[in-house]
N, C-alpha and C positions, 0 to 999 in steps of 0.2 A: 481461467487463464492457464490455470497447469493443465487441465484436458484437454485444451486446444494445443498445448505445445506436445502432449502425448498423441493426439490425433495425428498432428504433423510429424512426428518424427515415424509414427506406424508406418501413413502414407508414404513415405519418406524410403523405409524398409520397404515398403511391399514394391514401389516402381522400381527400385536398385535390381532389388532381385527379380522383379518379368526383364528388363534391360538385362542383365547375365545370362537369365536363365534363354531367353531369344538369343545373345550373341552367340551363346553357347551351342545351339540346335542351328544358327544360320552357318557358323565355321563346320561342324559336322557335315553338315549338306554341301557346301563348298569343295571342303576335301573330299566326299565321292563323286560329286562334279569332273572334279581337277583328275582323279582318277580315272571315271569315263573318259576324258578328252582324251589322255595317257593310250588308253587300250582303243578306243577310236582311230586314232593315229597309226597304230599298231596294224587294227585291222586293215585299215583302209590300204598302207603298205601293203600287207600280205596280198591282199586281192589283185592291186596292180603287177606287182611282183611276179605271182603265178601266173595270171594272164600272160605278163611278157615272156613268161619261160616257157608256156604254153604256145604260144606264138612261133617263137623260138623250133621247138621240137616239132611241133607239125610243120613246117617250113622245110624241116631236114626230112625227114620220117611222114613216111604216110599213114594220116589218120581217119580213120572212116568219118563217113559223113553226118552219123548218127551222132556220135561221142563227139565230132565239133560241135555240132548245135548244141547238144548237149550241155557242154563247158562254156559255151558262149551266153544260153541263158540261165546257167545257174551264177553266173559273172554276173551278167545285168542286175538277175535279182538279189543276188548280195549287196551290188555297189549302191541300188534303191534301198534296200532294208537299213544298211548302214545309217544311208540321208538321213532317211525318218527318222532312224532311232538318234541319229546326233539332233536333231531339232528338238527333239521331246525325250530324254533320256530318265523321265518320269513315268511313260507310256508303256502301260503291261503287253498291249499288243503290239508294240514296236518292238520292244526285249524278245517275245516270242519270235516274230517275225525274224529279225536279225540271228535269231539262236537255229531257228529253222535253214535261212539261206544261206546261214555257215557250213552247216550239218552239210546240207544239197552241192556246194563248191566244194567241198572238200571230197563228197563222194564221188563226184563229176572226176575230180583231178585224180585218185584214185583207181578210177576205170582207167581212165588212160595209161597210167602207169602199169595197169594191170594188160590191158589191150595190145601197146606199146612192146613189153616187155615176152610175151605170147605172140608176137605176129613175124609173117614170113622172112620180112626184113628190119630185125629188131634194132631201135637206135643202140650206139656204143655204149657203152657200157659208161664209157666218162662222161656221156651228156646224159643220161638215166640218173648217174650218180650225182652229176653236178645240180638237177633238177631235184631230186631227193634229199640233197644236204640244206640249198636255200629253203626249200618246205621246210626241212625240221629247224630249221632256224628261226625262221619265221613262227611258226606254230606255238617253238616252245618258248619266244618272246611273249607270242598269244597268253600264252597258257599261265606264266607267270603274272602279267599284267591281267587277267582274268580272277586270279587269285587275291591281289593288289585291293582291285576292286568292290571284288565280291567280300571283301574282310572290312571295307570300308563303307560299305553298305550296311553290314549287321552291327556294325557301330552306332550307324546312323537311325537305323529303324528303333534297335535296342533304346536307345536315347530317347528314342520318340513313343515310348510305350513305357519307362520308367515316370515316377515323379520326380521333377514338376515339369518334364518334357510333353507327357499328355497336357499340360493344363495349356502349354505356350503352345504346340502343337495343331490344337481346335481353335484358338485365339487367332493363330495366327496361318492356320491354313497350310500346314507342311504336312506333306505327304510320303510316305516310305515310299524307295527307293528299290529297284529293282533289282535282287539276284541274277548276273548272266550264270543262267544255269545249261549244260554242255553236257546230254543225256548220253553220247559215245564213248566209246574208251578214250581212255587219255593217251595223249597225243603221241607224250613219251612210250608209250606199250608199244606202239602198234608195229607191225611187222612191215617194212619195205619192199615192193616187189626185188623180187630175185632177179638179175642178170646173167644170163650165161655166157 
């Protein structure tokens, strides 16, 4: 009778703790969830954002034809990259993907600023400007929520690679979580085309 009651009360301990030791590793993964959506949201602004300032500026100011198409499909393929990577934000090749089509929109927007600011009829200097202020606003929203993120992730994986996070882990089939990793200079460094 008493090793039945010591059986049960083990039992007893051992499910309380996989029940924690799970709620534990399932709020983890929520909160870098919650975080992706956060910088999801972020991005998905910026991309719209620049397109419309983009729009914008080439409507006033002539842009070669090269640097439209250019800007247009490094657009597309950010705002696809995005999708996928919000459907599956578990997905190492969606994180790539989206880390690459960032890279490619930003450098897109870049030229042109660069282009823009070198050509025979340069826009004013307050639509350059004003197009240059919402980017770094944008970016360095990015840039923070990126950080956000990326800190809520090494949470997450770290937990899942401690005990008894391995043991619930394999049990129950949680998988780490993706660093958005951003192989360019940071956002804050970077030099603005000049206006003269």
């Amino acid at each position: 009778m008493l090793w039945s009651i010591c059986a049960l009360v083990l039992l007893l301990l051992v499910a309380f703790w996989v029940i924690g030791a799970y709620s534990r590793m399932a709020a983890l993964r929520r909160i870098f969830m919650q975080a992706f959506a956060q910088i999801d949201t972020q991005v998905k602004q910026r991309h719209q954002a620049m397109h419309a300032l983009f729009e914008q500026l080439a409507q006033v100011h002539s842009v070669d034809a090269e640097t439209l198409q250019g800007i247009h499909a490094a657009h597309r393929q950010a705002v696809e990259a995005s999708e996928r990577f919000s459907i599956s934000p578990l997905n190492v090749e969606a994180m790539r993907d989206l880390s690459i089509a960032d890279r490619t929109f930003t450098a897109a927007l870049e030229k042109l600023m660069t282009n823009a600011a070198g050509s025979a009829s340069p826009p004013s200097a307050e639509s350059m400007q004003r197009f240059a202020d919402e980017r770094g606003r944008l970016n360095n929203r990015i840039v923070f929520g990126r950080r956000a993120y990326n800190q809520t992730v090494m949470e997450y994986n770290a937990a899942l690679v401690q005990f008894p996070g391995t043991i619930i882990a394999r049990l129950f089939s949680f998988v780490p979580g993706q660093p958005w990793h951003n192989d360019d200079a940071p956002i804050e460094r970077r030099q603005e085309p000049r206006v003269a």
